[in-house]
Structures are given as structure tokens and as C-alpha cells.
N, C-alpha and C positions, 0 to 999 in steps of 0.2 A: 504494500500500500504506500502510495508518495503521500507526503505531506501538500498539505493543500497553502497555496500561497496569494496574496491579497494582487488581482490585478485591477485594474482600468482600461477601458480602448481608449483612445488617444487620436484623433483624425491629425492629421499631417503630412505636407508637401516634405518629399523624400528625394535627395537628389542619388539617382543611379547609372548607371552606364545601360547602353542600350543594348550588349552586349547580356549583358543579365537579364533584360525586362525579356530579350527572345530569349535565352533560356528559360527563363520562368512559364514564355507560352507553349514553346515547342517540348517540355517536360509534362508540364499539367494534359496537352492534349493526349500525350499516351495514357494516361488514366481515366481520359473522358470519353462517352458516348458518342457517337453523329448520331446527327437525327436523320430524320427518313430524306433529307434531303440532302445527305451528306457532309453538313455542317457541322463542325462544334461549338457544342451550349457551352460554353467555359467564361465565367468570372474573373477575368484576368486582375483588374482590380481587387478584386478577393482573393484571389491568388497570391498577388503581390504582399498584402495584409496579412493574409499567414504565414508568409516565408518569411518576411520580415519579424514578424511576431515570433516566430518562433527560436529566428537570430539571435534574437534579443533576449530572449529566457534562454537560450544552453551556451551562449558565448558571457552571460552574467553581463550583461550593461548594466546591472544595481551597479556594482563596483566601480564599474567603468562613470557612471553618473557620479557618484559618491565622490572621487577621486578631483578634488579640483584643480588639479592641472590639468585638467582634461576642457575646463572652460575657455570660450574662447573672451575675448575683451569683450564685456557688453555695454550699451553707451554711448 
């Protein structure tokens, strides 16, 4: 059993390389459906939101946050 830990969603403009955002789509589409039209239904924006999210919990950005060298000048 994990330990249950306190989050929040957070909306936010994320700067990435666009080399990532297609892997993010050409990844997710191997676990997605086409529909009868051969399309796929995929949330890329949701996508992105979970990958991210998920970054963010097993690379520990608490710490990473916590750490104020890590701030940039604000002001």
C-alpha cells in the first residue's frame, strides 16, 4: 500500500520542445483506439498533463521547489 500524499492540479503555460510534444503524441497513439473512421480520439492536452504530472511526482520537484537556488530573480 503507498502512502497517500496531499496534491492540487495547477493549470499552467509549460515551455517544451516540440520534439517531446510528438513524442508524447506518437506514444499515446499506440495505446489509443481509431474510430470507425480511422482517426484517433486522443487528448493530447491531457496527455501532456499527465506526463508532466507524473515528472513531477517521481523526479521529486517538492525538493526541487523547496531548494531556493532553484529560484529565478523575481521583480
Amino acid at each position: 500500500m503507498t502512502d497517500a500524499i496531499d496534491t492540487i492540479e495547477v493549470r499552467a503555460n509549460v515551455i517544451m520542445t516540440t520534439a517531446s510534444l510528438k513524442a508524447i503524441v506518437e506514444n499515446t497513439k499506440k495505446f489509443s483506439q481509431k474510430d470507425e473512421k480511422g482517426r484517433y480520439r486522443v487528448d493530447t492536452a491531457d496527455a501532456v498533463g499527465k506526463m508532466i504530472s507524473r515528472f513531477l511526482l517521481e523526479m521529486d520537484f517538492e525538493a526541487f521547489a523547496q531548494d531556493e537556488g532553484n529560484y529565478p530573480p523575481l521583480g
